[in-house]
N, C-alpha and C positions, 0 to 999 in steps of 0.2 A: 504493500500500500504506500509505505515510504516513497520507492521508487516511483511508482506512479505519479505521486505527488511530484518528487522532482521533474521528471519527463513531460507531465502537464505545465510547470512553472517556466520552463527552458523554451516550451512551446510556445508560450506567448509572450516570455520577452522576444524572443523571436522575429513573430509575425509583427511587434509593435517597431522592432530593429526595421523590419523591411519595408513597414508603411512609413519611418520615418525617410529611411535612404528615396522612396520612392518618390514626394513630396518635394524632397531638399532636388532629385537630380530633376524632373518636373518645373521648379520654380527657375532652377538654374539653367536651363537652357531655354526657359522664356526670356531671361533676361541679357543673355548673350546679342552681341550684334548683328544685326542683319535682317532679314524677311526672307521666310521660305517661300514666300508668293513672288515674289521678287525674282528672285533666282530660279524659281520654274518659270517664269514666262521668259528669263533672260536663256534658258537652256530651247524653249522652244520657238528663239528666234528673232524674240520681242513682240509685246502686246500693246492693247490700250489699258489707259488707265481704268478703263469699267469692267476686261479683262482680266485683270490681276483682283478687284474688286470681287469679282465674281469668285476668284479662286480662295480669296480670304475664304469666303462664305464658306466654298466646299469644305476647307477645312479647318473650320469653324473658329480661326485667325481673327474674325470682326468681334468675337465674345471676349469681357473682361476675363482678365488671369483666373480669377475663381474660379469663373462658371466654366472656363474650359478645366482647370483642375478637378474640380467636380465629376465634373463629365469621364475624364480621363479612368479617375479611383473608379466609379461604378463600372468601365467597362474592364480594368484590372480584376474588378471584384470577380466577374464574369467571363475571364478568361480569355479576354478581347485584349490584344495589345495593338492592336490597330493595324493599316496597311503599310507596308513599303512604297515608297512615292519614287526610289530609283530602279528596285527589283521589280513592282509592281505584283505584290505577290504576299501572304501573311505574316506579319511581324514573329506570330507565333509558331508558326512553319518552317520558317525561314533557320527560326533556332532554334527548333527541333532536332534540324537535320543537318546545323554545323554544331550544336554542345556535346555529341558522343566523340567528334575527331577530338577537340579542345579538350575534355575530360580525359581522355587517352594520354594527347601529350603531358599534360597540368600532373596527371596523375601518379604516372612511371616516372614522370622527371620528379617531383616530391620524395616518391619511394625509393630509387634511385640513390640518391642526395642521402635520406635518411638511412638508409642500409648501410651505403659504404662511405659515411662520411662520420659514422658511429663507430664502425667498428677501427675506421682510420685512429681514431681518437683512446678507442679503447687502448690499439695496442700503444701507442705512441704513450698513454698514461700510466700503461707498465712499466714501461724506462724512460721517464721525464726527460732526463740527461742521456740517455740515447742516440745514436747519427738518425734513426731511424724517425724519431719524434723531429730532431730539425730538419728530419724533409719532410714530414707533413706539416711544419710549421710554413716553409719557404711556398709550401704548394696549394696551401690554404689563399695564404697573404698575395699570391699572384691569381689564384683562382676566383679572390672575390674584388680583386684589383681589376679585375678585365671587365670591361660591357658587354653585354649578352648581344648585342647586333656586331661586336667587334670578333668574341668569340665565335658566333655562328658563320662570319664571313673568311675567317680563319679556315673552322675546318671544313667548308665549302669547297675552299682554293686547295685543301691538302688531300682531300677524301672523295673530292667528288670531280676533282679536275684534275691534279696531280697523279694521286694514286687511286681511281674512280672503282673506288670499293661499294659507293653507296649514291642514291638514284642526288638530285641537287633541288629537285622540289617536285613540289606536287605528292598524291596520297598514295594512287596507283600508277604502274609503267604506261608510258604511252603507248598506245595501238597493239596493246593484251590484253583481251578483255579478261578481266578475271573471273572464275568461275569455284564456285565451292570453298574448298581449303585453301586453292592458289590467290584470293584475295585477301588472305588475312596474311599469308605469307608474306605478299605484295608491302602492306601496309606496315608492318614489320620493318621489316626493308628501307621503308622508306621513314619510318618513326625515329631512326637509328641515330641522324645526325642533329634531327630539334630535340630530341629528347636529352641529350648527351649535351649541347648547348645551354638549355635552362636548368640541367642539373649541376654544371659546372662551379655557377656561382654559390646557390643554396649548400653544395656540395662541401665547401670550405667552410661556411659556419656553421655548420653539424659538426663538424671534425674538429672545430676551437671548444665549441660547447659540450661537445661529447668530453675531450680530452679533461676540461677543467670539471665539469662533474663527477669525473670519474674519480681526478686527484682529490678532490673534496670528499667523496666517499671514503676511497680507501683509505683515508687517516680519521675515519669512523671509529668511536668507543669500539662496534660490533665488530666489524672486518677483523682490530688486532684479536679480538675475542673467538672468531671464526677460527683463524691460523694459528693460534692458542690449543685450538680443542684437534690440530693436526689435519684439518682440511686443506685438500689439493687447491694452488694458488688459481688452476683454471677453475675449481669448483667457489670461490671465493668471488672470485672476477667477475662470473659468467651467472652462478644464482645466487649469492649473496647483494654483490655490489652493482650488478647492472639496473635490476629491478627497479632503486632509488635512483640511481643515475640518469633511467630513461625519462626522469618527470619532468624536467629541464629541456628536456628536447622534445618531447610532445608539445608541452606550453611553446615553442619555439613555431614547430611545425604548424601550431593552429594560427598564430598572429601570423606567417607569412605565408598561407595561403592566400590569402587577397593581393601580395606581392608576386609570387609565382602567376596568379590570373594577368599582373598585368603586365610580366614581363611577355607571359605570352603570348602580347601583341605583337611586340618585337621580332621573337621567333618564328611565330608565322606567316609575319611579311619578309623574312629575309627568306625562307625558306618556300612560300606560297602554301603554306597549311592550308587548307581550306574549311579553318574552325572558327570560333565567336572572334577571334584578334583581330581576323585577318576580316572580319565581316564589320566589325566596330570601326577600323581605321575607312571602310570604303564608307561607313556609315555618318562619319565626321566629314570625310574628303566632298561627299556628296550633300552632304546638311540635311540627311535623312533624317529627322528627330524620333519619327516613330520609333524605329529599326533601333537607333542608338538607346533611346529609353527601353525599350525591349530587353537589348542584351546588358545596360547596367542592373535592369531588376533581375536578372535571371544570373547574373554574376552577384548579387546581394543576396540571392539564397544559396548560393553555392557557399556561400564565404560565413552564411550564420548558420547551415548543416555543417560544416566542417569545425565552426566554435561546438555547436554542441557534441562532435564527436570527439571531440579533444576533452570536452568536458565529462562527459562517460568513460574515459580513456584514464582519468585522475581517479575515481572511482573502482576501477580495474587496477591500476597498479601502485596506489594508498589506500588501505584499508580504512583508516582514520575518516576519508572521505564519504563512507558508505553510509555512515550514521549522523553525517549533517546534511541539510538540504540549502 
């Protein structure tokens, strides 16, 4: 019942988190520069001025900010996120059917990162003073030194032109069609070098953060107590001192997934992903507001499911947590 409780409470700060980001990005891009009537009649060639009037109307541009906010939240409420004015096509379609590519990349590159940037850390806080800790020191400090559009154009030129191990954009090969199992191999394939770009940087602070919780650990009352009672130094390491260790790095993992989302966009315009980044950046380029409010709200539930999985995530590995709400 406890839990429920909490899982109810999480839920609606939640949905309150998402109606506020929704509001805030809503108000902000009414008050940015320009006229979108403007700009579609300048895209179809130029109009009159009763022309462009008329297109206010269509959409619905002549109503004060409220009544258009209003208007907006009720068709939010109902699953409406409106049409695409460059795609010509549903706002909620449109992200449908680029949030599995995005989630893919966002996902393995997180995972990634946390896998081998934990354990980089682990071993490195086995022997502080180690050659082995100052090269994951030096390879941290360059890894989160680089730009994610510097790094991705890096191993572009080394991996996909130099030594063209892996495809240079796009999801599947050109003129193969894929069929069965040979498109998920495809996608694979081609996941190989954005994945490896946006894990690069995340990659190095998991490996500082893993290293220094780890040292913090191990100089635990418990630990010397563990190796006290003749426990193997891997058993020590690995079920004793990891368990606390990982708390640091979840809390870590949940505050920069909204940062991973937006390095995103980066990697998959240098790459041509064809996920929400690479749809968000044609969505600005174009002054599509629907589209762009589309994928900020559907990027603000990604980012408040991912707080609460971090926050079940404390409860799973402190016990302490399980009995407060």
């Amino acid at each position: 019942m406890r839990n429920l409780g909490y899982i109810t409470q999480r839920l609606g700060y939640g949905l309150v988190m998402v109606l506020a980001v929704v509001v805030l990005n809503f108000l902000l891009l009414r008050l940015a520069p320009g006229d979108i009537a403007d700009m579609l009649a300048a895209q179809a060639g130029g109009a009159t001025q009763e022309q462009v009037q008329q297109i206010r109307q269509q959409l619905g541009l002549d109503r004060g900010v409220g009544t258009q906010l209003a208007t907006y939240l009720k068709e939010v409420a109902q699953g409406h996120l409106g049409q695409s004015l460059y795609y010509n096509a549903s706002v909620s379609q449109l992200i449908l059917d680029r949030a599995p590519a995005t989630l893919a990349l966002v996902v393995l590159a997180l995972l990634l990162a946390i896998v081998i940037g934990t354990l980089l850390g682990i071993v490195s806080a086995r022997k502080p003073r180690g050659w082995l800790s100052h090269v994951v020191t030096v390879v941290s400090l360059v890894g989160f030194s680089a730009p994610v559009f510097w790094s991705g154009i890096m191993l572009l030129i080394v991996f996909a032109y130099w030594i063209p191990l892996f495809p240079a954009s796009g999801m599947l090969d050109v003129g193969v069609p894929p069929t069965g199992f040979t498109k998920y191999v495809q996608i694979a394939h081609h996941l190989v070098l954005p994945v490896t770009t946006l894990a690069l940087v995340y990659l190095a602070q998991y490996s500082r953060q893993a290293r220094a919780s780890m040292l913090d650990v191990l100089g635990a009352d418990y630990i010397r107590t563990a190796r006290a009672k003749g426990l193997t130094e891997r058993r020590v390491v690995y079920v004793h001192a990891l368990k606390n260790a990982l708390i640091p790095i979840v809390t870590l993992a949940g505050l920069q997934f909204s940062q991973v989302l937006a390095g995103a966009v980066l990697v998959e315009t240098v790459f041509n992903w064809p996920g929400l980044g690479r749809l968000a950046f044609d969505a600005v380029l174009n002054r599509d507001y629907a589209l762009l409010l589309g994928i900020l709200l559907a990027s603000a539930i990604l980012v408040v499911i991912m707080n609460m999985l971090t926050d079940f995530s404390y409860r799973l590995l402190d016990p302490r947590m399980r009995s407060t709400r």
